[in-house]
C-alpha positions in Angstrom: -33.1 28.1 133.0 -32.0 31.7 132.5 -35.1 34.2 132.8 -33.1 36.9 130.8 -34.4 38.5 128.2 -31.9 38.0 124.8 -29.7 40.5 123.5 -27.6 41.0 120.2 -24.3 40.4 121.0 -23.0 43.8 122.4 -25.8 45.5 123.0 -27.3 46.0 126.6 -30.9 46.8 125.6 -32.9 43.5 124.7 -33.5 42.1 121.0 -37.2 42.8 121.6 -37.1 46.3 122.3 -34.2 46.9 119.6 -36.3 45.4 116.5 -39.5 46.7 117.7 -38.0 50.1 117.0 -36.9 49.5 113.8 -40.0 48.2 112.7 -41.8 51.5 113.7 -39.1 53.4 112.2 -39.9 51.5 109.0 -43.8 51.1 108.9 -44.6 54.1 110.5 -43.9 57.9 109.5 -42.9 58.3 113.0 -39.5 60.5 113.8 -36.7 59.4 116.2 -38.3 61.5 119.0 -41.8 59.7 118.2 -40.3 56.7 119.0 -38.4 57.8 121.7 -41.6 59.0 123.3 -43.0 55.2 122.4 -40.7 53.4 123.9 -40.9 55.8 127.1 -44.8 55.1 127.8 -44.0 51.7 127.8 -40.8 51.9 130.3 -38.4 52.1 128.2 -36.1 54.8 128.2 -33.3 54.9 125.7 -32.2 58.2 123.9 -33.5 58.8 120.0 -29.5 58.3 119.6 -29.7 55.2 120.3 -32.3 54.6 118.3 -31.0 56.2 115.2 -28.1 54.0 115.5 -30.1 50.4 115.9 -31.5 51.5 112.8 -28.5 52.2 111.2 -27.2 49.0 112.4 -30.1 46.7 112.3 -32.5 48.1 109.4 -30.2 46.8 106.0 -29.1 43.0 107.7 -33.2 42.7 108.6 -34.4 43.9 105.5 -31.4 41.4 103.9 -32.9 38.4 106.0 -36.2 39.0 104.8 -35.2 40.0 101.2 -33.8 35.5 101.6 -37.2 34.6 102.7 -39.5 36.3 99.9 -41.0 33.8 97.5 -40.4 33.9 94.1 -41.7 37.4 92.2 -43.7 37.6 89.5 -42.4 37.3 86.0 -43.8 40.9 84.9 -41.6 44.2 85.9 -43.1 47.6 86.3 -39.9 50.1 86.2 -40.0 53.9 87.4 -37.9 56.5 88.0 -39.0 59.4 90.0 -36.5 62.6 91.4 -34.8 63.3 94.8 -33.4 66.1 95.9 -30.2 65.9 97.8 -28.6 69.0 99.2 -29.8 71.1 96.1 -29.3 68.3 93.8 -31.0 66.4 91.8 -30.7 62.6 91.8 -32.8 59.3 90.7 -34.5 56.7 92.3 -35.1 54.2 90.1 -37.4 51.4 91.2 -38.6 48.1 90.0 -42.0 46.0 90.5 -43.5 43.2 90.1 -47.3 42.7 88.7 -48.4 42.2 92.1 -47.3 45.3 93.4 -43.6 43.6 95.5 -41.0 45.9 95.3 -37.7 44.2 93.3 -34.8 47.0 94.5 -34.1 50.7 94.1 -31.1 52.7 93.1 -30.4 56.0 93.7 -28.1 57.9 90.7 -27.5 60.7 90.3 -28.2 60.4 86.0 -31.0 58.8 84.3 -29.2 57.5 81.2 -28.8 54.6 79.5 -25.7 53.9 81.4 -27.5 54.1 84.7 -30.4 52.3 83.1 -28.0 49.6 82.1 -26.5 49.8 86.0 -30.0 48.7 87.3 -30.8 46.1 85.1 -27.6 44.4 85.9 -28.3 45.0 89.5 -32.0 43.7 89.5 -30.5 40.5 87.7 -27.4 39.5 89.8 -30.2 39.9 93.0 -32.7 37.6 91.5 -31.1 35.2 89.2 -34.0 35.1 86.4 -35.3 36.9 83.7 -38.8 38.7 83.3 -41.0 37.7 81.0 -42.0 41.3 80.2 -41.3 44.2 81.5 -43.1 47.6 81.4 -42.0 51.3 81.5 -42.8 54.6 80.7 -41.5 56.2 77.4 -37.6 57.4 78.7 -35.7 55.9 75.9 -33.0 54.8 78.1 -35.0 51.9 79.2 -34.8 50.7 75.7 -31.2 50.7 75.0 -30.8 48.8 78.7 -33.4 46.3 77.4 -31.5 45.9 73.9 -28.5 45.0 75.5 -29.0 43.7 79.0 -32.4 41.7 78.2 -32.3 40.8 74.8 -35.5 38.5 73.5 -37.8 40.0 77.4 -40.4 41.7 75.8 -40.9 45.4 76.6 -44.1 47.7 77.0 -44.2 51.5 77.3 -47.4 53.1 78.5 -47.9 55.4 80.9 -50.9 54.1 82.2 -49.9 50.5 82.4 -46.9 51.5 84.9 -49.1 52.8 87.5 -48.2 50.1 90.1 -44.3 51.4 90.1 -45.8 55.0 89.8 -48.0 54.4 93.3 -45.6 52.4 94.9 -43.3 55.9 95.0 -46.3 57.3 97.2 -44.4 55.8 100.4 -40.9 57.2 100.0 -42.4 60.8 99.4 -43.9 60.5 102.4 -40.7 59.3 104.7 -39.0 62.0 102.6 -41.0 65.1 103.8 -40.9 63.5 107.4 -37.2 63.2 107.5 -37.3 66.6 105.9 -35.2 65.0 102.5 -32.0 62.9 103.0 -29.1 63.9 103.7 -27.1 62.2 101.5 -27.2 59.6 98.5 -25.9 57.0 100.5 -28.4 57.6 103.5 -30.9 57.5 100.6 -29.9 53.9 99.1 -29.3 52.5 102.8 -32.2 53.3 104.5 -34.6 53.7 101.3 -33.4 49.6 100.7 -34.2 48.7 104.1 -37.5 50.5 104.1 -39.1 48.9 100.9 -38.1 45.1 102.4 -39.4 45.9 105.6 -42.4 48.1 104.6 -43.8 45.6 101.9 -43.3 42.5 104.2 -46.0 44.1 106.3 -48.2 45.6 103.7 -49.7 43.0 101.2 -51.9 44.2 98.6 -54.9 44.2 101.3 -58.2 45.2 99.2 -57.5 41.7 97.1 -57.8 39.5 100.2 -60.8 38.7 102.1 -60.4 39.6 106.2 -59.4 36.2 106.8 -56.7 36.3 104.5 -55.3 39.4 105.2 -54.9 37.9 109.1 -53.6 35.1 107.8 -50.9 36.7 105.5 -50.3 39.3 108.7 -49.5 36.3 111.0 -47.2 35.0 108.7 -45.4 38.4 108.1 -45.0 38.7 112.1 -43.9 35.0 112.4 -41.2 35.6 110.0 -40.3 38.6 111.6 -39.8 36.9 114.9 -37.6 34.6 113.4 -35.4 36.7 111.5 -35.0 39.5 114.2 -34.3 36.8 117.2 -31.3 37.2 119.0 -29.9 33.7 118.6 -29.7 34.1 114.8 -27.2 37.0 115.8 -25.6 35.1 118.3 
């Protein structure tokens, strides 16, 4: 029996080193460097290069996996849509909730019409194949017309204060924004901003809800499936 560790197929370093990184890429506000300097104390020396491009490579296909292995949402969804800027322009990451605080998707556009309200409900649909029961927003018109025609009979809220969960869950991307120093681009947005709310909530269950045990529990289980869906013979 071979005493190798397991690799992805073309890749020298092993699978455990490679996904470790990208999970502290995406649950830590650590930099390339950080990570590089991680990896280092514990014998590992590979270039933040290197690193940048496992992410690249790695972070949308696990966040994918473990998009296939959420249970079922909740029936209510919270819908924000808060500013990025880009370069010196302005663009829109809209984002979508359910009532327990899971993110649904983002998009990143660059208007926040009804057209690019209309865009998002027709995305969050095709991903999820069912309907909300309700949905809840703040008071940008365009979310109305997108409702009118893309959720005819879902019944719509608009309040302020009842959209905080969308509202707070924005409080993580502002943070990976001023540590990357803002993105790049709007595709480097959308890439790694999809990758990082998969792989950030699988790991980050609404904790002051759940007794300790719970929370241990529910941890275990997010690590198990981690395990599984980062293993190198799923790649193989």
């Amino acid at each position: 029996m071979s005493t190798e560790p397991s690799t992805y197929p073309g890749y020298r370093f092993p699978a455990e080193v490679i996904h470790h990184a990208v999970w502290l890429h995406h649950l830590f506000s650590l930099s390339l460097r950080d990570i590089e300097l991680i990896l280092a104390k514990r014998g590992v020396v590979v270039s933040y290069e290197s690193i940048r491009r496992w992410c690249l490579r790695f972070g949308v296909d696990f966040a994918a996996r473990l998009r296939k292995r959420r249970p079922r949402t909740g029936d209510t969804w919270h819908m924000d849509e808060v500013y990025l800027k880009i370069n010196g322009e302005l663009f829109y990451l809209w984002r979508a909730v359910d009532q327990y605080g899971v993110v649904l998707d983002i998009l990143v556009q660059e208007r926040r019409d009804a057209t690019a309200a209309k865009r998002f409900f027709k995305r969050l649909l095709a991903d999820l194949e069912y309907k909300p029961r309700r949905i809840v927003t703040d008071g940008l018109r365009s979310y109305g017309v997108a409702q009118r025609e893309v959720l005819p009979g879902v019944r719509h809220r608009t309040s302020r204060y009842l959209n905080n969960r969308a509202e707070n869950s924005h409080r993580p991307t502002r943070r990976r924004e001023r540590q990357m120093q803002r993105f790049k681009s709007p595709e480097q947005a959308q890439r790694f901003l999809s990758a990082h709310a998969m792989i950030y909530g699988h790991f980050r269950p609404r904790r002051h809800l759940m007794t300790a045990s719970q929370y241990r529990r529910s941890r275990d289980k997010a690590f198990r499936i981690w395990r599984q869906e980062t293993c190198a013979q799923t790649w193989a």
